[in-house]
C-alpha positions in Angstrom: 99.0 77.4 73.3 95.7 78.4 71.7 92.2 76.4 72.6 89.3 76.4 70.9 86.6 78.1 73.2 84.1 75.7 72.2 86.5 73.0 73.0 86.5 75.0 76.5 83.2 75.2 77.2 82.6 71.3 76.1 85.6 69.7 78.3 83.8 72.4 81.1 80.6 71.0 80.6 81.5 67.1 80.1 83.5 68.2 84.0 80.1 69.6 85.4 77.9 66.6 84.5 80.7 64.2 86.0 81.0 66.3 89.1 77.2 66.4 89.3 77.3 62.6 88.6 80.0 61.9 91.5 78.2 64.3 94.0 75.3 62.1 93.0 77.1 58.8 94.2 78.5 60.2 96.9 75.2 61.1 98.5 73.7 57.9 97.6 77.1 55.6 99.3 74.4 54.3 102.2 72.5 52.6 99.7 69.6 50.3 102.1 69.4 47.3 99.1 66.8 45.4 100.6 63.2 47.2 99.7 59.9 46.7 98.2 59.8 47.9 94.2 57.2 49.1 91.6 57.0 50.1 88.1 55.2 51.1 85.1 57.1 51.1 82.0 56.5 51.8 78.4 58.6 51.2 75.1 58.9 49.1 71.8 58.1 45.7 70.9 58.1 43.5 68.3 56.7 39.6 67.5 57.7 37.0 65.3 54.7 38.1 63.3 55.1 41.7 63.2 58.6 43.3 63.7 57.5 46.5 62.9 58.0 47.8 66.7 54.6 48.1 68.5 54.7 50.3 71.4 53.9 48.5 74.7 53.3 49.2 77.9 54.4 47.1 81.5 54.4 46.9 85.0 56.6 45.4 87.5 56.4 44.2 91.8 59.6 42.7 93.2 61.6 42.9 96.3 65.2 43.0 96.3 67.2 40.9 98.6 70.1 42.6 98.8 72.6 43.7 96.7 72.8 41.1 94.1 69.6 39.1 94.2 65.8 40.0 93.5 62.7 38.8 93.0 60.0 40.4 90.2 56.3 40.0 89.3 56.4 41.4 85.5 54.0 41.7 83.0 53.8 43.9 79.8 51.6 43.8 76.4 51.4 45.5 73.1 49.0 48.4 73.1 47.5 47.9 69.8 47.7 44.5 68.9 48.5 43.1 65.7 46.6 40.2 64.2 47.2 38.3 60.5 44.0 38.7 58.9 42.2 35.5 59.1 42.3 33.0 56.0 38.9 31.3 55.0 38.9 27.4 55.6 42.4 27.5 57.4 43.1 27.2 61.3 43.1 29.7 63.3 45.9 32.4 63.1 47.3 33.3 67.2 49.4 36.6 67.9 51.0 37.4 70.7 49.0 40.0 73.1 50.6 40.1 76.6 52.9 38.3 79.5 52.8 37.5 82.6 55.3 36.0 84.9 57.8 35.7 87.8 61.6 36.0 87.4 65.0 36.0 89.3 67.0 38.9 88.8 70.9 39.0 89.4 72.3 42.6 89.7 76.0 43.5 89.0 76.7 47.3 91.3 78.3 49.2 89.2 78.7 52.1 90.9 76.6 53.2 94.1 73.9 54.4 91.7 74.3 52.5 88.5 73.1 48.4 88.5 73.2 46.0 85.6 71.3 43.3 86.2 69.6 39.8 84.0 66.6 38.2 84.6 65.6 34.8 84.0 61.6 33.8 84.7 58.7 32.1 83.8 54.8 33.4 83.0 51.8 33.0 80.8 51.5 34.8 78.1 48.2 35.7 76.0 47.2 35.1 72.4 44.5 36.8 70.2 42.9 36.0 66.9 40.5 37.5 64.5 38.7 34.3 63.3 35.1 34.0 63.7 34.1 31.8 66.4 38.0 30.8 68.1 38.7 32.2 71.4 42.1 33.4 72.9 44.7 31.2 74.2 47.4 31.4 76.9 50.6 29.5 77.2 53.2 28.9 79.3 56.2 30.7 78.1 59.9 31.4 79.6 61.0 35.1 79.8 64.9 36.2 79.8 66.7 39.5 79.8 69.2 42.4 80.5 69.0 46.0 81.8 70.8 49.0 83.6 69.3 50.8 86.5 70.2 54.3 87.8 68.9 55.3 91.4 68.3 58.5 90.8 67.0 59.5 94.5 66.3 57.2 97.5 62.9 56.0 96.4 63.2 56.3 92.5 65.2 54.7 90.2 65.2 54.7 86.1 65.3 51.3 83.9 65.9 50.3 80.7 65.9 46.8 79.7 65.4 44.4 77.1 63.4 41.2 77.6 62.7 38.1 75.2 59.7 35.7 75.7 61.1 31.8 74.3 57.8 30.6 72.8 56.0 33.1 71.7 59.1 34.7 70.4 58.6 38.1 71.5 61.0 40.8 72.1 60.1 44.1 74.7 62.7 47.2 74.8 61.4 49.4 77.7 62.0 52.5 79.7 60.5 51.9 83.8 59.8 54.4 86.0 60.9 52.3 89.3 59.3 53.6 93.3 61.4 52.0 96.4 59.2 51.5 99.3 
């Protein structure tokens, strides 16, 4: 029976990264779940007013129970803001600018290394206008979500997540850096 060598050198390849990705587990199987955690994050966002995906940039501060259970301070904004140009005579137009809040996270252990996990909080999050002589405004405003989280070494770990703020109808797709201390 004849194979393909490209076939070969795939199904090879597809067995390194698994082997790599097992090794990986197996070194991480005395996993301490109860630590301090940071992050920075940066991605894509989008708001009722403009869907065109903004980039955006976060940060996060929790402590993790255990396991299955943490606790988060999050906040993230949009780095160039976008406001509806104002209309003469007509109220003031507000657009979402940034968050920030508490949450509960749940995680689900996937694997010794791999976590999917929601998030369910509540914060303040910021408003901006362009017309003359109206300040900003902040409301309060519940935040939910869903991610996966690799622990790549001890004291990092990699995050992606997607998070939607109720009220101001605002949707944040990032990619977190994540420190263990």
């Amino acid at each position: 029976m004849f194979l393909h060598p490209r076939l070969v050198r795939s199904t090879l390849s597809f067995a390194f990264v698994l082997g790599g990705l097992a090794a990986s587990g197996a070194a991480h199987a005395q996993v301490n779940y109860s630590y301090f955690q940071g992050g920075i994050s940066t991605g894509l966002m989008a708001t009722q007013n403009d869907s065109s995906h903004m980039g955006g940039t976060g940060w996060m501060l929790g402590y993790r129970f255990n396991g299955d259970v943490g606790v988060q301070a999050v906040g993230f904004g949009a780095n160039a803001p976008f406001y509806r140009v104002p209309v003469a005579n007509a109220p003031a137009a507000y657009d979402f600018t940034r968050f920030a809040g508490v949450q509960a996270v749940g995680y689900i252990q996937a694997t010794s290394v791999w976590d999917i996990y929601g998030e369910l909080g509540v914060g303040r999050a910021s408003y901006g206008t362009l017309t003359a002589g109206a300040s900003s405004q902040k409301k309060t405003d519940g935040i939910f979500g869903i991610g996966v989280r690799w622990q790549v070494w001890r004291h990092v770990g990699v995050s992606a997540d997607f998070s939607r703020l109720m009220e101001a109808q605002a949707t944040n797709g990032s990619l977190r850096a994540e420190f263990n201390f």
